[in-house]
Every structure is written in C-alpha cells, then in structure tokens.
C-alpha positions in Angstrom: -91.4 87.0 -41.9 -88.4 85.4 -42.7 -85.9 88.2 -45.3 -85.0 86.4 -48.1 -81.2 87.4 -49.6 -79.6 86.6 -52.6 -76.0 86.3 -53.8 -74.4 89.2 -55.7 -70.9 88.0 -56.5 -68.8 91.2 -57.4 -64.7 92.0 -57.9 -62.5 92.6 -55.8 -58.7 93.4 -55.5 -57.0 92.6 -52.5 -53.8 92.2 -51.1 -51.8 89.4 -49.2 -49.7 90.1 -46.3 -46.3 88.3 -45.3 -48.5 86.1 -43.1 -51.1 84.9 -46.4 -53.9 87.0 -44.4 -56.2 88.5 -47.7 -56.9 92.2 -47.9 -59.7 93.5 -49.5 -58.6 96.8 -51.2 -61.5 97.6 -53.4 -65.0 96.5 -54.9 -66.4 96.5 -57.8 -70.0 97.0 -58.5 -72.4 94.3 -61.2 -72.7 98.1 -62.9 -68.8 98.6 -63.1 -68.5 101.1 -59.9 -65.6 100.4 -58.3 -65.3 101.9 -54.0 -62.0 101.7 -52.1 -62.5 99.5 -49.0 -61.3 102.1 -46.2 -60.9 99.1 -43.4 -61.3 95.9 -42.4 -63.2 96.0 -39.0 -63.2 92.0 -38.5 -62.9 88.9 -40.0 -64.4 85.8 -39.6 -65.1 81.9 -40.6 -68.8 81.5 -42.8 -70.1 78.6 -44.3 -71.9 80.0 -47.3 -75.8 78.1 -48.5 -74.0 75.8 -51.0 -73.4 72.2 -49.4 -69.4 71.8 -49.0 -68.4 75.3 -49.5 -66.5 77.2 -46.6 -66.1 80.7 -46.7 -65.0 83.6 -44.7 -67.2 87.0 -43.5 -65.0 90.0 -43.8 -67.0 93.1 -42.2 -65.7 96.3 -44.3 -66.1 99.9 -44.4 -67.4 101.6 -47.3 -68.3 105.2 -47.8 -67.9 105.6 -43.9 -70.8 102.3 -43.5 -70.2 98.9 -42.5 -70.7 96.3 -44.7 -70.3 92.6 -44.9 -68.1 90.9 -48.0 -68.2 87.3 -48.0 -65.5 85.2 -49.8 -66.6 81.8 -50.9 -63.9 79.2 -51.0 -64.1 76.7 -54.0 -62.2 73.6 -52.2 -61.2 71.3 -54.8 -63.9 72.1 -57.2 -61.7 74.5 -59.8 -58.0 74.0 -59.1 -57.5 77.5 -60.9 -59.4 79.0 -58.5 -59.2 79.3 -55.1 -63.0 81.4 -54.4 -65.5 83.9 -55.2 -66.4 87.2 -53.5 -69.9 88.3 -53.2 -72.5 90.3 -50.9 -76.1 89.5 -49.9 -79.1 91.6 -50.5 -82.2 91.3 -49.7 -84.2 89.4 -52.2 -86.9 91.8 -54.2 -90.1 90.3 -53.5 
C-alpha cells in the first residue's frame, strides 16, 4: 500500500545568516500554535510534487522529535515571493 500525504503549508519565522543560509526559528500551527524549532539536524535539496518547483528538506527538532519542514521555492512565479513552507501528513483515508 502506497501512504498517501498531503501538503499542510504553515508559518514560519526564520533567520538569515551572514552567508544567506535560512534559519528556521519557529512554526506555526493551521490552529494558531506556534513551537520553537530547537535545531536544525540537516538540510537538503527537494523537488516538491508541483512540475517546476524546487524546494529544500530541512530536518528539524521539535518537542525533542525529528521532523521534516519543507520550503517550496516559487521561481519566477510571484516576484514578491520567494516560497512557501509546509509539512506532509499522511492523507486521512
């Protein structure tokens, strides 16, 4: 059986460091929680399931668990915006 997931794009403030490398800091829930991201464990190209959008994988802990936060790049699409942050869950059946 093949899991279905669905996008569950979500807010999130991060940070840029001298180099332009994005931070994560903290995430914030559909339902208005918001969780400090205690560390970035890696990082990591992703192409996301819409044709022509790259993204990156970041693999975070939250609440002491890893988790994965995916940033979807935009391209040239919106020139105000540069991407979209979101999770995957499994799809409810």
């Amino acid at each position: 059986m093949i899991r279905q997931y669905e996008k569950i794009y979500v807010k999130v403030n991060s940070d840029f460091d001298s180099t332009g490398y994005m931070v994560p800091k903290t995430i914030t829930w559909t339902d208005g929680r918001t969780f400090e991201i205690e560390a970035v464990k890696d990082f990591r190209p992703a192409s996301t399931l819409i044709k022509g959008h790259s993204g990156d994988c970041y693999t975070v802990v939250i609440r002491g668990k890893e988790k994965h936060l995916f940033f979807e790049k935009t391209g040239d699409l919106f020139t105000a915006r540069i991407g979209r942050w979101f999770i995957e869950r499994p799809r409810a059946s």
